[in-house]
C-alpha positions in Angstrom: -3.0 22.6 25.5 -3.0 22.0 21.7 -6.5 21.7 20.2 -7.8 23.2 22.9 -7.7 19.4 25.1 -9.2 19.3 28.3 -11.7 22.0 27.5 -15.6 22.4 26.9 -18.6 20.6 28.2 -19.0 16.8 27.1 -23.2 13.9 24.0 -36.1 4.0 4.8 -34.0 6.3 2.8 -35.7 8.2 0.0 -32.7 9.8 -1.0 -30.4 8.3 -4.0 -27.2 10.6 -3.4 -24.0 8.9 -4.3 -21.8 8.4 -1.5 -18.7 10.5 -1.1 -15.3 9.5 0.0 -12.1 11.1 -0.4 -9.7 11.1 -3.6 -6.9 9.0 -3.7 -3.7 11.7 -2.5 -0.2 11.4 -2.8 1.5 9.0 -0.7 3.0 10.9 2.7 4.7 9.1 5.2 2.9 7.8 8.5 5.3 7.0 10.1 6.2 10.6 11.5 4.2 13.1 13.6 4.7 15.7 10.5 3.4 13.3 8.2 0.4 12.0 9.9 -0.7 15.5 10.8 -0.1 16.6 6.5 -2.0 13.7 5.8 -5.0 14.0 7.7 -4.8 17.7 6.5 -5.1 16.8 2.7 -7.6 14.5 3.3 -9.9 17.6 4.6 -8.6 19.1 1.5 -10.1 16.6 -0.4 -13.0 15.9 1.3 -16.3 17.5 0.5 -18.1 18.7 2.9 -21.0 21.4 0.9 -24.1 19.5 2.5 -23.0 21.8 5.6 -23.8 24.9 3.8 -27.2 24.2 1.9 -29.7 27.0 2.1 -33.3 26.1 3.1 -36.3 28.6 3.5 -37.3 29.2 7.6 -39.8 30.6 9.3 -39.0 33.0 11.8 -40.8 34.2 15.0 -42.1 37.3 13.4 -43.4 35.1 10.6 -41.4 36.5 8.0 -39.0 33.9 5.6 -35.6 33.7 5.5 -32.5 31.3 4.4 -30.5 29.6 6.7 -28.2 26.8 6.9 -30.2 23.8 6.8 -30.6 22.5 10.6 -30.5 18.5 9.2 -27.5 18.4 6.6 -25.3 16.0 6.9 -21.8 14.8 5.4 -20.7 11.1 5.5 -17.4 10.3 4.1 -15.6 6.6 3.4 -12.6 5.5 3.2 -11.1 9.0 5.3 -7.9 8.1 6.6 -7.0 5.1 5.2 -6.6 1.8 6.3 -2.9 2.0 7.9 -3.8 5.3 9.7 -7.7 4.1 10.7 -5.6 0.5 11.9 -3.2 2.3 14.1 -5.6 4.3 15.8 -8.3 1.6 16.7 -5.0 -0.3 18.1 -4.4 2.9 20.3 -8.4 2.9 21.3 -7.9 -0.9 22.4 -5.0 0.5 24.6 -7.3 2.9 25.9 -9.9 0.6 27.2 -8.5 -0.2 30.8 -9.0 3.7 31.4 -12.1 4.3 30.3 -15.7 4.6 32.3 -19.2 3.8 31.9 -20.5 6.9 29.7 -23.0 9.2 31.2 -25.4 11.1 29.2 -28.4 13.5 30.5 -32.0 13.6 29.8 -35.5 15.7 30.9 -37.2 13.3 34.0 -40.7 14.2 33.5 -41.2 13.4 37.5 -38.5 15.7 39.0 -38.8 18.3 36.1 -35.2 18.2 35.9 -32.4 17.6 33.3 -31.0 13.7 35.3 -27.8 11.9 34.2 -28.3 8.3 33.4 -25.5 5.9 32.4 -25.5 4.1 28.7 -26.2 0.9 28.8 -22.9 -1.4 27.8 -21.1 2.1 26.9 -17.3 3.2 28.4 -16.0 6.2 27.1 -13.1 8.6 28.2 -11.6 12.4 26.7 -8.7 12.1 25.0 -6.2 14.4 26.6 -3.2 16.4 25.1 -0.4 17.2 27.1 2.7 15.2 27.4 1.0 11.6 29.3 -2.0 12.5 26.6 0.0 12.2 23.6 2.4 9.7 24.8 -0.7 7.1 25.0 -2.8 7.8 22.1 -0.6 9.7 19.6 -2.2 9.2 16.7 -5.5 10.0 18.1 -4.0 13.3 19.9 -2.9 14.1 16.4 -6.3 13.7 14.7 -8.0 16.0 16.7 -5.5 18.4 16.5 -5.5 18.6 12.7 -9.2 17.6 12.4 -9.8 21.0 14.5 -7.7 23.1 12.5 -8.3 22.5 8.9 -12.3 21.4 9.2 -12.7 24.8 11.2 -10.9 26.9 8.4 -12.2 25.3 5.2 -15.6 25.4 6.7 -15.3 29.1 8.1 -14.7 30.0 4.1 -18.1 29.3 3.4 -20.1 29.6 6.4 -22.2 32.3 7.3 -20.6 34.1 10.3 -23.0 33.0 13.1 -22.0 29.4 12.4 -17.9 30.3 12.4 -16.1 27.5 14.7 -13.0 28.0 16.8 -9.8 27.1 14.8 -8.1 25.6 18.1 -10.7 24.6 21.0 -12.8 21.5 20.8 -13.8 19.1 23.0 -14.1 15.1 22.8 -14.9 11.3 23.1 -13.9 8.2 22.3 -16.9 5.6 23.3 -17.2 1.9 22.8 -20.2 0.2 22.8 -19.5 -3.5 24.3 -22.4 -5.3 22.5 -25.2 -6.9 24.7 -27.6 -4.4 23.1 -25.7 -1.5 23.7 -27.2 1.9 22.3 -27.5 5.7 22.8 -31.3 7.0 23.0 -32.6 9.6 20.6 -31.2 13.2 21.2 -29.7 15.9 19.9 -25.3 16.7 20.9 -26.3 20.1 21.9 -29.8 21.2 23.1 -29.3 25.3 22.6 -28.1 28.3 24.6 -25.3 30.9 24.6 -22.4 30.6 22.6 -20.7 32.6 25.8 -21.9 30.3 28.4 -22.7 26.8 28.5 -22.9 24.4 26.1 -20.6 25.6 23.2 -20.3 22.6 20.7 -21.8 23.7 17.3 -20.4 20.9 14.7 -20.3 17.0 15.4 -17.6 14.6 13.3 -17.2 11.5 14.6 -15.0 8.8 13.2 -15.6 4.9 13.2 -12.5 2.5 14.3 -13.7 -0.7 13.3 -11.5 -2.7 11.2 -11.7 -0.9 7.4 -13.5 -4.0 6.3 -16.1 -3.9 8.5 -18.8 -4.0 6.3 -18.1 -5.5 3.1 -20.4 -6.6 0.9 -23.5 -4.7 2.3 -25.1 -1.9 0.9 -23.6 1.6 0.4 -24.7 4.9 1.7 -27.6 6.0 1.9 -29.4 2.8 1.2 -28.3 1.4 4.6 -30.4 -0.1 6.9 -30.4 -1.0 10.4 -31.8 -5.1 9.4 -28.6 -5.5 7.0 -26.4 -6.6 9.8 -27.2 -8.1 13.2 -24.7 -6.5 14.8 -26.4 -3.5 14.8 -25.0 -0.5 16.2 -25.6 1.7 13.9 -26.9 5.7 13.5 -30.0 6.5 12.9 -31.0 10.5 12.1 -34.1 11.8 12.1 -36.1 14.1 9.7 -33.4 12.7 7.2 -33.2 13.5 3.9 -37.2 15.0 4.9 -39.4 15.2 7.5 -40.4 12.1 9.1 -37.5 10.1 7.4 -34.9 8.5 9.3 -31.3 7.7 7.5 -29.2 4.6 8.3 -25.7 4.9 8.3 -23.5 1.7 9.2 -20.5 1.9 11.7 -18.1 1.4 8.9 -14.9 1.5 9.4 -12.9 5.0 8.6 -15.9 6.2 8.0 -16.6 10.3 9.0 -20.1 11.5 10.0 -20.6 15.4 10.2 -23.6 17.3 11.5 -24.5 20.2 13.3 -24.4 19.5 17.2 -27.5 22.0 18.0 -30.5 20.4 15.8 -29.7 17.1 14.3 -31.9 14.3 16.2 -30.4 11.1 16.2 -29.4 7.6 18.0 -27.5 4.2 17.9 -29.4 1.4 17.4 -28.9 -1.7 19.6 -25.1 -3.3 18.9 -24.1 -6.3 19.5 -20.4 -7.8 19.2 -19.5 -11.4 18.6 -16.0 -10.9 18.7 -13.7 -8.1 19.7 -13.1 -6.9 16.0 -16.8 -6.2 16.3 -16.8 -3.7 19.5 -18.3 -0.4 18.0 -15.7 1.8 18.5 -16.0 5.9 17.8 -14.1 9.2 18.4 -16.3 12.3 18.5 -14.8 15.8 17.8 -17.4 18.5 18.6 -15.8 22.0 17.3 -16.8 24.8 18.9 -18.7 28.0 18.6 -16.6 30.9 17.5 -16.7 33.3 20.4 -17.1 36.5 18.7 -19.2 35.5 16.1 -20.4 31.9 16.3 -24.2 31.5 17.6 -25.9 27.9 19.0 -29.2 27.5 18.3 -31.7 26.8 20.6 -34.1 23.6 20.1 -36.8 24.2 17.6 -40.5 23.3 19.5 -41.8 21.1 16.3 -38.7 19.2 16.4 -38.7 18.6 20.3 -42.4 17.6 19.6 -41.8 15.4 17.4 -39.3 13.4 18.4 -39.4 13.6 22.7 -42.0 12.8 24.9 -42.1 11.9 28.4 -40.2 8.6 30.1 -37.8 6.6 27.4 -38.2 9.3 25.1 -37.6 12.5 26.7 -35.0 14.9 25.4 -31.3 14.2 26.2 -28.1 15.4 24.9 -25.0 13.5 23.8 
């Protein structure tokens, strides 16, 4: 099926970087398939997404030193779709909800030595399918994915190193609401490691928020977000963020695009809580995938799982 639907396995700010959203674009009609699908792809276009392929200094095994892609960049992007696009498709996520289930995620159980599935607390979720029934009830988010898929993958694959190439046309996905009533994800990471061939393949994470576009006026802008500026809560917190031992806030903004690498960011969603249904915390991940003839996943760095998981509460999970 297009976009590769129904595939893969299901997951105090020192920095003063100005926030990026997208330039303003010609107008293109919304109201077709065509233009939607055009639209979404110049707003890729426009985006900027260079975080993703900063160069840091790591150690390897051996002990020698070597670039690599930074393991902790991250892209967040305002203002992405639009407000009549990012409108439309929250109205097609509220249509959604009588289908959805209570989201199961996995973590280490230090008593059975075993990775356990647990259910989120106050969390539904559900794949969003292509196909003709898929498309038919969420068309708008069918063709998101689609074009989010195809352009992100190529524009990306320009300036990537070849071991973190995605798939143009395979992906996998999630659209999750958090119902309030303290509803969160624990700390994790989307991917924990393995082989690109088998297993978990997701490499790159860009999940969308479908609040309202007004959803947080008058508070403060990226990166100087944090979690006390609005009671509702709900928002994502990553780890080792801009530095070691930091931890970024980053509001649940509406049409608002987060970006990271699904095999080493560690991150969670703080406690959210929803006076009113404009307030439900909703979000559609896209996880692109692994290229399979070149694209590596990288396995979970020991300082990092040191750092960050313990036993209990705390032990390592994936989204």
């Amino acid at each position: 099926a297009a976009g590769g639907f129904g595939g893969g396995k299901k997951k105090t700010v020192k920095s003063k970087k100005k926030n990026k959203s997208v330039k303003k674009q010609p107008t293109i009609n919304l109201f077709t398939p065509e233009g939607r699908l055009e639209h979404i792809r110049s707003r890729v276009d426009a985006a900027d997404f260079s975080p993703l392929s900063k160069l840091i200094l790591k150690r390897l095994d051996d002990g020698q030193i070597a670039l690599d892609i930074d393991p902790n960049s991250i892209v967040v992007i305002d203002n992405f779709l639009g407000n009549d696009l990012i409108t439309s498709m929250r109205a097609e996520a509220l249509s959604l909800m009588p289908k959805m289930v209570p989201s199961q995620s996995t973590r280490w159980d230090e008593e059975t030595q075993s990775v356990i599935p647990y259910e989120k607390k106050g969390v539904l979720s559900m794949q969003i399918e292509g196909g003709t029934a898929g498309y038919a009830a969420s068309p708008r988010l069918v063709e998101y994915i689609v074009s989010l898929t195809n352009n992100l993958s190529r524009k990306l694959n320009q300036v990537l190193p070849d071991a973190y190439h995605l798939a143009t046309e395979e992906q996998t996905n999630k659209l999750a609401v958090c119902l309030g009533d303290g509803s969160y994800y624990d700390k994790h990471i989307d991917n924990l490691g393995g082989s690109s061939d088998a297993g978990d393949q997701r490499k790159l994470t860009a999940l969308i928020y479908l609040q309202p576009p007004n959803s947080h006026d008058g508070q403060p802008p990226y990166p100087d977000e944090k979690v006390e500026d609005d009671p509702r809560g709900g928002y994502f917190r990553a780890y080792d963020v801009p530095e070691v031992g930091d931890v970024t806030c980053i509001a649940p903004r509406g049409d608002r695009l987060v970006v990271f690498w699904s095999d080493s960011l560690v991150h969670d969603v703080s406690p959210s809580f929803a006076p009113s249904e404009d307030d439900k915390r909703f979000a559609l991940t896209t996880w692109l995938v692994a290229d399979k003839k070149t694209g590596e996943i990288r396995g979970t760095d020991l300082e990092v799982s040191a750092r960050h998981f313990d036993s209990g509460e705390n032990s390592i999970g994936k989204g």
